[in-house]
VOTORPA-134484 format. One line per 2 residues: for each residue x, y, z of N, C-alpha, C. Coordinates in pm, whole numbers, plus 50000, padded with zeros to 5 digits. Layout:
N
X Y Z X Y Z X Y Z; ...
***
This chain:
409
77356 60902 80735 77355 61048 80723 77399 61113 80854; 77369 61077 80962 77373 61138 81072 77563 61100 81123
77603 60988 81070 77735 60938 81116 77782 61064 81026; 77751 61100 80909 77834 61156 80802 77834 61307 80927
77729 61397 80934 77747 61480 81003 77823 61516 81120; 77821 61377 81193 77919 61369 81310 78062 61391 81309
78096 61364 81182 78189 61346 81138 78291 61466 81085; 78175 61566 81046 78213 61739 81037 78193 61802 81125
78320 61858 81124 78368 61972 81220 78241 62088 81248; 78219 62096 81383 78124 62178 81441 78114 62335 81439
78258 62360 81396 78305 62521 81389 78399 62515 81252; 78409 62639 81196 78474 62680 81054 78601 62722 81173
78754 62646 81124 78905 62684 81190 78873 62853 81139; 78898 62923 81228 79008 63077 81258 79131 63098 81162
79076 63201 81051 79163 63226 81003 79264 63334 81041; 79389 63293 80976 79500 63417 81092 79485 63614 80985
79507 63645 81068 79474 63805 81031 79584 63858 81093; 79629 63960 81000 79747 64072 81091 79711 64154 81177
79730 64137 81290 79666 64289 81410 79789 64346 81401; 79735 64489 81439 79875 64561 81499 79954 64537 81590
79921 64422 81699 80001 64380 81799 80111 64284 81730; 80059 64183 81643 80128 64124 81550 80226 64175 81463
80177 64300 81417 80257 64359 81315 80389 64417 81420; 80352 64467 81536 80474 64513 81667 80576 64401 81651
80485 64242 81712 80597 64172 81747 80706 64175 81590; 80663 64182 81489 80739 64182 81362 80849 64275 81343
80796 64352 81365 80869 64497 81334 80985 64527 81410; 81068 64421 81463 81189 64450 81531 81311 64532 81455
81404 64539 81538 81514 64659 81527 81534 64549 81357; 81604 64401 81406 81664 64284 81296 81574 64300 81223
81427 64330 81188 81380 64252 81077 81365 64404 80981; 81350 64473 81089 81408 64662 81001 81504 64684 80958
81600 64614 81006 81743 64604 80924 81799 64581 80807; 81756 64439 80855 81726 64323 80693 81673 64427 80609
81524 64476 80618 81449 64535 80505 81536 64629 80455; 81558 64759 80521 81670 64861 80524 81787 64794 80409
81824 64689 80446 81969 64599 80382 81919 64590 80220; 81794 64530 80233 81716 64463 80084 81702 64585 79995
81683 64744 80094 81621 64787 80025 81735 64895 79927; 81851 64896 80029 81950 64938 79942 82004 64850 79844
82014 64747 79831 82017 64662 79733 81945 64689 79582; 81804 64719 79621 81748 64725 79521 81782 64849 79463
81767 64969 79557 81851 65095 79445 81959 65064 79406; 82061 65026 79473 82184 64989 79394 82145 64935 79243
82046 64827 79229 82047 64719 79125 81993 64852 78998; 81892 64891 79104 81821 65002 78932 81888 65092 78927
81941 65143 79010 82044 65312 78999 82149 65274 78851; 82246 65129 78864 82307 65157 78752 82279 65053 78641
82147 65085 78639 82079 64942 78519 82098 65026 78403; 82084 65133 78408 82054 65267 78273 82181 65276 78235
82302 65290 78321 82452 65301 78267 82492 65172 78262; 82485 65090 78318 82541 64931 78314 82537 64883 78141
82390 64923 78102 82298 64882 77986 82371 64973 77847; 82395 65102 77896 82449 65215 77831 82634 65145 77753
82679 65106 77901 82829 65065 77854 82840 64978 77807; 82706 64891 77826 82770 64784 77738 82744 64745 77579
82633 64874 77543 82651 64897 77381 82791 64950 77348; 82883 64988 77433 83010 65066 77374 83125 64989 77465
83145 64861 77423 83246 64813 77569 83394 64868 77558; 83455 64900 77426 83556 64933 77365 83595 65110 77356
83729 65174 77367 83732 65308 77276 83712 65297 77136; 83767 65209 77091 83706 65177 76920 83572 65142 76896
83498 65143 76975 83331 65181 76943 83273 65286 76975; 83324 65367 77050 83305 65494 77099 83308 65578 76947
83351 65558 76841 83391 65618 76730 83307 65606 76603; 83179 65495 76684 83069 65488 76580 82956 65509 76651
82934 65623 76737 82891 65668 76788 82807 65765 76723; 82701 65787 76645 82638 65892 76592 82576 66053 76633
82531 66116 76580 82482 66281 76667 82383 66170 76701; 82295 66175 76645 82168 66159 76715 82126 66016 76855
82250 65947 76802 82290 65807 76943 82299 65890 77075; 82468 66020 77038 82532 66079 77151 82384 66180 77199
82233 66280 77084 82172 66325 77166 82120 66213 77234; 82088 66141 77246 81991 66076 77306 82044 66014 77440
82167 66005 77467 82245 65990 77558 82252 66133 77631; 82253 66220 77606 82257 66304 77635 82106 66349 77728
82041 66309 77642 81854 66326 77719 81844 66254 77812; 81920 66165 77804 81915 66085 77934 81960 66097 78043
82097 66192 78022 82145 66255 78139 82073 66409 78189; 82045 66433 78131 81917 66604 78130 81826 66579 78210
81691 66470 78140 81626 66428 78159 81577 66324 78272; 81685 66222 78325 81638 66111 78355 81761 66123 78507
81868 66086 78421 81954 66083 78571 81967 66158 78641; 82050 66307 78563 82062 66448 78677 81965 66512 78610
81884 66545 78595 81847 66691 78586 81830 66795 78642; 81853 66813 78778 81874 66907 78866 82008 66950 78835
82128 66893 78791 82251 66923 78810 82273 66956 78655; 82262 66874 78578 82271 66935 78426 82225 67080 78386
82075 67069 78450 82012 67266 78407 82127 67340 78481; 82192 67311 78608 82212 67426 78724 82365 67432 78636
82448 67308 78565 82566 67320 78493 82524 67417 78397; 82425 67434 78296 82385 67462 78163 82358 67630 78266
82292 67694 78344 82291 67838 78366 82410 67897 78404; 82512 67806 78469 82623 67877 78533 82726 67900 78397
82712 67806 78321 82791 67801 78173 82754 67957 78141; 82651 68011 78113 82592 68136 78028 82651 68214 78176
82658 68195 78288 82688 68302 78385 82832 68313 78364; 82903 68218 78345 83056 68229 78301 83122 68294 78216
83024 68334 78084 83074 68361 78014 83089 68547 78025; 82991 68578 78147 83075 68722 78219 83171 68746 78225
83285 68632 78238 83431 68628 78291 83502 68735 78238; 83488 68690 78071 83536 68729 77955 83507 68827 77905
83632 68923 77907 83598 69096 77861 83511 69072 77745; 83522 69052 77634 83517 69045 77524 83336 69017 77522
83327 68869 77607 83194 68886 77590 83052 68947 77661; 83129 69008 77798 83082 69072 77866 83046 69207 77811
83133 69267 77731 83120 69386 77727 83007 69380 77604; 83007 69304 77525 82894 69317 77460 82805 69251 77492
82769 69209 77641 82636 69125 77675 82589 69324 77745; 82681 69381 77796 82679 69474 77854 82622 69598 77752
82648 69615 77661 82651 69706 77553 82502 69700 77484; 82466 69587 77465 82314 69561 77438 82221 69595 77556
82284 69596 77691 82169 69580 77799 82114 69493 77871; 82055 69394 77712 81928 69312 77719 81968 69212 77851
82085 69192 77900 82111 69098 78029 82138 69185 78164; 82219 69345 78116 82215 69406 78218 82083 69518 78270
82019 69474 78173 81872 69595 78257 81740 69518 78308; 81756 69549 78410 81671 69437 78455 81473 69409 78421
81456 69542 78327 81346 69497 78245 81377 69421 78147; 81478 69365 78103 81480 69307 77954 81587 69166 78040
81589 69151 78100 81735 69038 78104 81636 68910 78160; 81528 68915 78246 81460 68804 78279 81384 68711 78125
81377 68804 78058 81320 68753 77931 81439 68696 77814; 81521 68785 77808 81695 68734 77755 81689 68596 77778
81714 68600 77950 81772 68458 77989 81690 68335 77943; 81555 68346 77987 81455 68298 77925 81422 68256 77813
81442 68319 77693 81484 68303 77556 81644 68213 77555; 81727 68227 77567 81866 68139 77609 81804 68033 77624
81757 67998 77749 81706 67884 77805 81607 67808 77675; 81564 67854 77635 81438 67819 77536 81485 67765 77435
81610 67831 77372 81668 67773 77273 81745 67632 77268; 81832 67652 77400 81893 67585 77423 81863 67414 77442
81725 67419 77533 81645 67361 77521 81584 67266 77393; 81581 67361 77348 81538 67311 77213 81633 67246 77139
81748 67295 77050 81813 67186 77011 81916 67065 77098; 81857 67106 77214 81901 66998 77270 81800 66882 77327
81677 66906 77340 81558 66818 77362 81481 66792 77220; 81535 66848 77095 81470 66819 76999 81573 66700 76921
81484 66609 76842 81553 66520 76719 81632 66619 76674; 81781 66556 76666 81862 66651 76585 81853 66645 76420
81843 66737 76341 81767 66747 76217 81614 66731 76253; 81576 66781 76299 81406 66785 76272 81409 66911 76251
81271 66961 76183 81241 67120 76179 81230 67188 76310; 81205 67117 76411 81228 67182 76568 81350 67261 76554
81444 67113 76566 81543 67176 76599 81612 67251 76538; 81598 67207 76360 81640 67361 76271 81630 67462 76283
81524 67477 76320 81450 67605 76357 81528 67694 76502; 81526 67636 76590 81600 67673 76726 81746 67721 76685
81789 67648 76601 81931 67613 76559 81947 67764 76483; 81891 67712 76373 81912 67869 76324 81875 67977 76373
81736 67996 76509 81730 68128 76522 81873 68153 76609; 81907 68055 76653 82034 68118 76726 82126 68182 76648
82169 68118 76529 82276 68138 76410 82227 68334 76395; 82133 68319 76343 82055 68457 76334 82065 68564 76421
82028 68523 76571 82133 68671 76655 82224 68671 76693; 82343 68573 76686 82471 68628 76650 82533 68654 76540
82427 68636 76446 82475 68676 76300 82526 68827 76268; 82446 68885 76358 82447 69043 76339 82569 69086 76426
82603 69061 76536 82705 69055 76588 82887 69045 76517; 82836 68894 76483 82928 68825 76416 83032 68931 76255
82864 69010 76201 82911 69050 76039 82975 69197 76128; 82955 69235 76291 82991 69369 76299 83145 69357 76337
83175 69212 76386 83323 69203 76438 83305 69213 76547; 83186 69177 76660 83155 69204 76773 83172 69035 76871
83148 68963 76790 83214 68867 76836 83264 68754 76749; 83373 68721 76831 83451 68648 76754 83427 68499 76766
83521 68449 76659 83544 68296 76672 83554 68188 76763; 83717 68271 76837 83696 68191 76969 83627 68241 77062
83564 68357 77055 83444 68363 77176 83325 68251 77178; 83341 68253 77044 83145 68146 76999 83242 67973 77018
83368 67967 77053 83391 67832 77075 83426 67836 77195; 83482 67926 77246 83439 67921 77415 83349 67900 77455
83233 68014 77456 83073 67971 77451 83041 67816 77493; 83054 67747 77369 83033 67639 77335 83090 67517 77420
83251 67553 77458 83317 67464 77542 83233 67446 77638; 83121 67587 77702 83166 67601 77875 82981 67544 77873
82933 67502 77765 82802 67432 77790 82835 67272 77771; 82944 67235 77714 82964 67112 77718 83061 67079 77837
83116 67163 77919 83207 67131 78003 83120 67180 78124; 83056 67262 78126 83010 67292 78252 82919 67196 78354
82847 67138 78241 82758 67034 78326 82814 66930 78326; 82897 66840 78266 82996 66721 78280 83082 66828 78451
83140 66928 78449 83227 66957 78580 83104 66952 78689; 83014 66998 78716 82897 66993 78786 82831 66903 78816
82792 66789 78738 82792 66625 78772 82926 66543 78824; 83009 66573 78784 83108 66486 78850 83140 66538 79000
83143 66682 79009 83145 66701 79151 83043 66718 79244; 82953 66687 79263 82806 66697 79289 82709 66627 79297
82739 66541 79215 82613 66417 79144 82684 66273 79259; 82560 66194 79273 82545 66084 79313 82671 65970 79247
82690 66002 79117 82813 65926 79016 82879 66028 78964; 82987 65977 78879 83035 66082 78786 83013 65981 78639
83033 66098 78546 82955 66040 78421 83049 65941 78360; 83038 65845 78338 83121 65717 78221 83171 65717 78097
83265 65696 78068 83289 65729 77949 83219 65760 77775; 83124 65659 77800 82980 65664 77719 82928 65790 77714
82897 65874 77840 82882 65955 77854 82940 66095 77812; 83028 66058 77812 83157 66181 77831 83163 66193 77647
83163 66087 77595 83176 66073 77447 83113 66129 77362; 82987 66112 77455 82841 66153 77359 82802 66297 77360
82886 66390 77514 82875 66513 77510 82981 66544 77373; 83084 66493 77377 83188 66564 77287 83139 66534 77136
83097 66440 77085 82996 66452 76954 82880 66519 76951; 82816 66558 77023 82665 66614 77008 82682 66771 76990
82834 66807 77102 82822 66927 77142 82965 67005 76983; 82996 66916 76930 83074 66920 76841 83018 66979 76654
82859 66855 76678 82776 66894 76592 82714 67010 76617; 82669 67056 76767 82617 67201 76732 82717 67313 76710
82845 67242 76691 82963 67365 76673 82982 67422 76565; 82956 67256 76453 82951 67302 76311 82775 67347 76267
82704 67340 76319 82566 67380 76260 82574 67573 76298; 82681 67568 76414 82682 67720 76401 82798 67773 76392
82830 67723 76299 82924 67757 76195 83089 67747 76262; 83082 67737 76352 83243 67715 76463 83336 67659 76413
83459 67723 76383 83558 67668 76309 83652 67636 76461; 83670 67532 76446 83786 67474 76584 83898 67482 76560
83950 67634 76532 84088 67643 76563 84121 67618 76691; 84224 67586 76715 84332 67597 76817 84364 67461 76870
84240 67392 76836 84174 67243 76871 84332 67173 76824; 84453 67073 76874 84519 67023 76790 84513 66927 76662
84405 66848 76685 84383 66778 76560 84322 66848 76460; 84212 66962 76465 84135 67029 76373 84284 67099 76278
84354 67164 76378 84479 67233 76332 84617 67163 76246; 84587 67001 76262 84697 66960 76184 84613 66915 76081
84475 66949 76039 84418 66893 75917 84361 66767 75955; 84340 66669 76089 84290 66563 76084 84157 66563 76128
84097 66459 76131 83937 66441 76212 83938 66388 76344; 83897 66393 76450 83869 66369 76601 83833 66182 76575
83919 66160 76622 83911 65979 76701 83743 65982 76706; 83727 66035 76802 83561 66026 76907 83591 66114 76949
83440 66139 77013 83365 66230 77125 83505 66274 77233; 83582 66183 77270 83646 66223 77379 83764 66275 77375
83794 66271 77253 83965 66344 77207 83883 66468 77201; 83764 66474 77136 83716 66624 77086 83701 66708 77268
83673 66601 77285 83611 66705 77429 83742 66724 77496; 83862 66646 77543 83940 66693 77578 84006 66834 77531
84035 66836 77402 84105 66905 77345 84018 67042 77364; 83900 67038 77362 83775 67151 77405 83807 67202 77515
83831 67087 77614 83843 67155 77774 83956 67205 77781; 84068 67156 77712 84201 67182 77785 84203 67350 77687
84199 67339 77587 84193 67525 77509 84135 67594 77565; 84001 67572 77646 83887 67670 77719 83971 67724 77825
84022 67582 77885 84118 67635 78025 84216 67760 77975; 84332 67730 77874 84395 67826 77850 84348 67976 77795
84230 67888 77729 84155 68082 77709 84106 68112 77852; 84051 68091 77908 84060 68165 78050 84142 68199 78120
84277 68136 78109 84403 68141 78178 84442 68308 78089; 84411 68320 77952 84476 68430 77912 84368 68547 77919
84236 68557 77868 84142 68613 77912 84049 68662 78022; 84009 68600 78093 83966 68599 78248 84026 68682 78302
84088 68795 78293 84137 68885 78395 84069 68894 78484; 84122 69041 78616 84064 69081 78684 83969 69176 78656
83869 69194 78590 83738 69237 78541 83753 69401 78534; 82462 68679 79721 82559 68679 79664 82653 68549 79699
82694 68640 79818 82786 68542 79847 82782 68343 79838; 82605 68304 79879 82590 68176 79829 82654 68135 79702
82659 68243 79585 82681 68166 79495 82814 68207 79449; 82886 68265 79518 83033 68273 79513 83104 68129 79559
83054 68107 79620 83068 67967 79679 83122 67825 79583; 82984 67850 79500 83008 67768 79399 83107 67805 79277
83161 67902 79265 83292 67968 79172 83422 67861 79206; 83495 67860 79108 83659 67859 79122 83721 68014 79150
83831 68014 79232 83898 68117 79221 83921 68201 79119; 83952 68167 78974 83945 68217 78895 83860 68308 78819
83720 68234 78795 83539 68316 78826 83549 68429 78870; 83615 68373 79024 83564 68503 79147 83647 68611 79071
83762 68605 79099 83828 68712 79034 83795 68830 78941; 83805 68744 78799 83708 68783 78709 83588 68851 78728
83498 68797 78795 83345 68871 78818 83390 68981 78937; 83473 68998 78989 83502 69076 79136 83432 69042 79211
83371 68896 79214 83342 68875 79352 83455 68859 79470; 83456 68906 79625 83507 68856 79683 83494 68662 79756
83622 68675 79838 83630 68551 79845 83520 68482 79988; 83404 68358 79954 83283 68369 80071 83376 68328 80191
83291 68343 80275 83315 68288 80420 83348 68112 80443; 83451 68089 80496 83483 67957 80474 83373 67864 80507
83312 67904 80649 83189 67844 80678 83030 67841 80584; 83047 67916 80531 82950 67938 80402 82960 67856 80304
83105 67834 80249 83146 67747 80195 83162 67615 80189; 83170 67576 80320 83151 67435 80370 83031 67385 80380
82954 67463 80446 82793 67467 80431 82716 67438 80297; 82776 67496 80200 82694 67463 80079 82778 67402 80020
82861 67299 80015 82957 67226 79945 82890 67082 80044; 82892 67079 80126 82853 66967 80276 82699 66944 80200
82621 67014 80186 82488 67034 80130 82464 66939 80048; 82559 66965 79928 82552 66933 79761 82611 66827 79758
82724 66777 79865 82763 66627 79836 82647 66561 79942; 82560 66558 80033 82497 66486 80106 82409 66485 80026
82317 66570 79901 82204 66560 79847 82271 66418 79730; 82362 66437 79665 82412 66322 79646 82442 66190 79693
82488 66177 79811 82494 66080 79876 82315 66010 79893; 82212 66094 79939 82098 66063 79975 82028 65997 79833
82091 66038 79704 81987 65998 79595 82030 65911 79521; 82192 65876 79565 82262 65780 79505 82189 65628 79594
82187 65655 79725 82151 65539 79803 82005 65501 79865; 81949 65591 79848 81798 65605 79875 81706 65643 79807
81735 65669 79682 81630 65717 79591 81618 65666 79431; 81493 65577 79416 81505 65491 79332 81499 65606 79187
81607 65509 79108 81605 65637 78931 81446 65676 78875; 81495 65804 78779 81386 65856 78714 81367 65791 78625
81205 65768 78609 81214 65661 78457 81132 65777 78387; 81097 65710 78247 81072 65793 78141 80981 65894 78155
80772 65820 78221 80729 65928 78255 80753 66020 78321; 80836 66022 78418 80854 66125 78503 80987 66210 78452
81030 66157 78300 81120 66254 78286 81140 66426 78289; 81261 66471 78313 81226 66639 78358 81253 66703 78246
81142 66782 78169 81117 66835 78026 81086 66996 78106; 81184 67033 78009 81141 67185 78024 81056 67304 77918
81044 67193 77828 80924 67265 77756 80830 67193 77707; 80700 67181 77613 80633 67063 77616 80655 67015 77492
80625 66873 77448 80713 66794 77300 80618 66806 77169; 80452 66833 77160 80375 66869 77134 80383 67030 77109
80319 67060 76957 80253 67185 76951 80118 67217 77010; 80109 67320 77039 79954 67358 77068 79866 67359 77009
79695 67405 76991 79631 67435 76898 79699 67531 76801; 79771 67640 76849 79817 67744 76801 79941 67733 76751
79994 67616 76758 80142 67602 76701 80239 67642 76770; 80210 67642 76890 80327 67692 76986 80402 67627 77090
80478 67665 77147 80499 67552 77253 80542 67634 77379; 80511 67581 77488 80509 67660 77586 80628 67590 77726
80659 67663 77826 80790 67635 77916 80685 67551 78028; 80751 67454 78066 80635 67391 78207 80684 67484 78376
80783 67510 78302 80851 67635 78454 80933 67717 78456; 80937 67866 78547 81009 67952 78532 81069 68017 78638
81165 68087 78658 81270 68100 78783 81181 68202 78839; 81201 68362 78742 81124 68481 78822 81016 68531 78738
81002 68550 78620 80928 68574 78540 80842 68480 78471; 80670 68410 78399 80641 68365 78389 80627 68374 78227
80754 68422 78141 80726 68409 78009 80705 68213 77944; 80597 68231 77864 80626 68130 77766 80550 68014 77836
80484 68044 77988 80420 67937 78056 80251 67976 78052; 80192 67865 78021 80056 67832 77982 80012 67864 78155
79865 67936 78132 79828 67997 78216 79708 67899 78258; 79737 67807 78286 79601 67702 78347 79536 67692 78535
79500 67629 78497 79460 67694 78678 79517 67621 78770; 79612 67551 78742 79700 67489 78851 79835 67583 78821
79895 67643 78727 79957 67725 78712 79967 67900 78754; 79801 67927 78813 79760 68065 78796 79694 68044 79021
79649 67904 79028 79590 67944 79150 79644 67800 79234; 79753 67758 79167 79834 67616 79287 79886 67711 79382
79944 67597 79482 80056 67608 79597 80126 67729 79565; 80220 67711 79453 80358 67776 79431 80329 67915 79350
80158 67916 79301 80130 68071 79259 80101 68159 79371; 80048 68085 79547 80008 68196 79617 80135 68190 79670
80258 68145 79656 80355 68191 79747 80431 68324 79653; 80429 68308 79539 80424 68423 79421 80371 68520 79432
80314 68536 79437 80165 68623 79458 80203 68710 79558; 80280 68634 79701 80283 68684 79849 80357 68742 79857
80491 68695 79747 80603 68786 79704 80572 68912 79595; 80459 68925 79546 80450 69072 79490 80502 68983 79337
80511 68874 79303 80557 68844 79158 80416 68846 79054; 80468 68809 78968 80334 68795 78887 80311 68607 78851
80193 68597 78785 80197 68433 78795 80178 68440 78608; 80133 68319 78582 80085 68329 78415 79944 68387 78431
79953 68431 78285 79824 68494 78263 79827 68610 78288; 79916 68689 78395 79860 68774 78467 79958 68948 78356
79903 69041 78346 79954 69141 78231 79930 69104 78145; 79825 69125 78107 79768 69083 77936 79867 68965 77851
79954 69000 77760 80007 68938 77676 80163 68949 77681; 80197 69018 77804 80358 69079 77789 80449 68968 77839
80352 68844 77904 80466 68743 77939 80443 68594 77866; 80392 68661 77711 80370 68597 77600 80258 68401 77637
80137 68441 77727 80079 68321 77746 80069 68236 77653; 80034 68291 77516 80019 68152 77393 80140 68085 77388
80255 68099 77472 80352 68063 77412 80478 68089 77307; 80547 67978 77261 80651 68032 77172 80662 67929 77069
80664 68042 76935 80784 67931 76874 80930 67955 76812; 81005 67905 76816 81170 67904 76823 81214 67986 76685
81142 68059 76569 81143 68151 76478 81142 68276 76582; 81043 68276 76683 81023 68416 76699 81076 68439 76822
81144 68356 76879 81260 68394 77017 81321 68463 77033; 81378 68553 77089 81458 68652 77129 81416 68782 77058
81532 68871 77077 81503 69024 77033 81472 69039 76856; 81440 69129 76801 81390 69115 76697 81491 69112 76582
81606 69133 76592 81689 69099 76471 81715 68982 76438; 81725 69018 76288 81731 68836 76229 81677 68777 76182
81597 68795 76186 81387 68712 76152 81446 68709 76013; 81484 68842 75948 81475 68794 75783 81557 68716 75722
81669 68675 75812 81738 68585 75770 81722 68401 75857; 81583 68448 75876 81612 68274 75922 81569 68156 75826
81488 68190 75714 81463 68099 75590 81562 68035 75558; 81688 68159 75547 81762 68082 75416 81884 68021 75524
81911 68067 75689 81954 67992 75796 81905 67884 75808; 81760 67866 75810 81735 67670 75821 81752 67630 75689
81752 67707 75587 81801 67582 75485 81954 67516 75488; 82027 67618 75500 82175 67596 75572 82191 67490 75646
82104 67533 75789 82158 67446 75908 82074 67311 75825; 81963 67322 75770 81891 67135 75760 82013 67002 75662
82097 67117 75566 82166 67130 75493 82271 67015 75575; 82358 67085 75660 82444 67047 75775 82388 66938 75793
82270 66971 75870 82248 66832 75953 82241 66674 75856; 82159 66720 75753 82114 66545 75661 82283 66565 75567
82387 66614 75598 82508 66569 75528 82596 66424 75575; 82520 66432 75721 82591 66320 75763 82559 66261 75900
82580 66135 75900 82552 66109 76086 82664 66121 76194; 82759 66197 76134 82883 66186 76240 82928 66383 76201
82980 66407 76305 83008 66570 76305 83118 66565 76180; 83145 66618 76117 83219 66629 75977 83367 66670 76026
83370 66681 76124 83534 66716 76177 83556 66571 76198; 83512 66474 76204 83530 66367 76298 83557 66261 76188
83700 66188 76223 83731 66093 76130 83605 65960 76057; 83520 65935 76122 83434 65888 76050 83332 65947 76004
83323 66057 75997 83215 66162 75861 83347 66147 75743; 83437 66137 75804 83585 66137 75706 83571 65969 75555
83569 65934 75638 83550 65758 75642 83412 65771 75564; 83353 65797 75593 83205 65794 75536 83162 65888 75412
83247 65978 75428 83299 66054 75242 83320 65913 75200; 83442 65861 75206 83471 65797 75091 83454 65663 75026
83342 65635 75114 83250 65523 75119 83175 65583 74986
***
């Protein structure tokens, strides 16, 4: 017994532990490097796992053509939602700011008010936004989005029966929300969008052309009687007509956001031309915020996707905005909403927060029947039966050679 004891070690060995002196000698310029090296690596690997994954359901242009609405929305949510969404919303407001350009539709954004008086235009825009939102974050064909769909159909309906706006105004419109944020990501964004991409705007944004009723004259294939290849003949042929309607329309009718204009814009709106240094400044800005998120900032995944309204009804059947620029319509008045960070800097500015004026910045919320100004309502029944109509006729936009193909199946 006693040999056996002799035989064990008198002390338990020192186990090693990290000190901070240790962690110093580690932490050299080389081994910060390396990490630095690894770590761009790894954004690289996830940054294009979502498009890598994306192209290679579509490796071909001849698969691009069985491309469905509801495939191209969902591609679409992904770019809203997940990749840009800072740059998609800021494409999607300047689109509706564009369409100032245009006598035609200016003068009746002008003639109503509701955008030029500044009691009624924060709530306008707001409503815009809401809709827009909606059939574009909703299942296409769901009652959501019917609903959104047609209240839109509904206030330009009244418009529409007065001769107040026209055809190609409501397909201009239309171009400059599918073109605006594709031009705004490609010059701006960390990538520019892939053909996958590009495809799925020109089908999605094609189907909301026919759900509101948009006849695509001028379009060349619509005009010789045929159906659109894919998404991307449609969208070309979209962009290149928009261009020439601005080229013939756009006449001759802060400064940060002159900046962001084409010459043409400026014109049109009478803005003058900004300061070159102004210009460089916020152009220098917008490609370095790109550069920084392309190479340093790992992608958005699903939870953290950026939703601008919530996907859930309320108790009350409503649905409410999670954020708002100046006015707090349509946002739920909770107490991180009424007494956070970003309500006392509100507050400091003399704004109002939620909750605050009884009911005038509608706290219960919304739902997409009762959006905007009050005309129309009586015709939105027999509008969603219409638009639901549209939508379950087919899985491909009905201009498009395979809704063609799929008749005669």
């Amino acid at each position: 017994m006693e040999a056996l004891q002799s035989r064990q070690p008198s002390t338990l060995p020192s186990t090693p532990h990290l000190s901070f002196a240790t962690l110093q000698e580690w932490l050299t310029p080389r081994n910060l490097a390396i990490l630095f090296f690894l770590y761009l690596l790894l954004i690289r690997a996830l940054r294009y796992r979502r498009t890598d994954s994306l192209a290679s359901k579509y490796p071909t242009r001849a698969s691009l053509s069985r491309m469905t609405i509801r495939e191209a929305q969902l591609v679409i949510n992904s770019i809203s939602e997940l990749e840009f969404p800072f740059t998609h919303e800021k494409g999607l407001q300047f689109a509706l700011f564009r369409t100032y350009g245009i006598p035609t539709i200016s003068s009746l954004l002008a003639s109503t008010s509701l955008f030029s008086n500044c009691a009624t235009a924060s709530k306008r825009y707001t409503d815009t936004a809401v809709l827009v939102a909606e059939f574009v974050g909703r299942e296409y064909g769901s009652p959501q989005w019917v609903a959104a769909t047609s209240r839109m159909n509904c206030l330009h309906g009244l418009y529409q029966r007065e001769g107040k706006i026209s055809d190609q105004d409501m397909l201009y419109t239309l171009a400059l929300f599918a073109r605006e944020p594709l031009a705004w990501i490609d010059r701006w964004e960390w990538r520019k969008l892939n053909e996958v991409e590009r495809n799925a705007i020109g089908v999605f944004w094609s189907a909301i052309g026919e759900a509101m009723g948009i006849e695509f004259r001028g379009l060349p294939t619509r005009d010789a009687g045929k159906g659109f290849a894919d998404g991307l003949e449609f969208l070309e042929q979209l962009c290149n007509w928009a261009e020439e309607y601005e080229k013939k329309y756009m006449g001759i009718g802060k400064k940060a956001v002159s900046t962001l204009m084409d010459e043409r814009l400026r014109r049109a709106m009478l803005y003058s031309d900004p300061p070159v240094r102004l210009a460089s400044t916020v152009h220098g800005l917008l490609h370095f915020r790109g550069l920084v998120v392309r190479h340093l900032f790992p992608p958005r995944y699903h939870p953290w996707r950026y939703q601008l309204c919530t996907s859930k009804p309320s108790e009350h059947g409503t649905y409410y905005l999670y954020d708002y620029q100046a006015l707090p319509y349509y946002v739920k008045p909770t107490m991180l909403n009424r007494w956070g960070p970003d309500s006392w800097s509100r507050r400091a500015r003399g704004l109002p927060v939620p909750g605050d004026e009884g009911e005038k910045f509608c706290p219960m919320g919304y739902t997409a029947p009762n959006v905007g100004p009050g005309h129309g309502k009586e015709d939105q029944e027999a509008m969603e039966e219409k638009v639901a109509g549209i939508a379950a006729a087919s899985s491909y936009p009905s201009c498009f050679a395979a809704a063609l193909k799929e008749d005669m199946i």
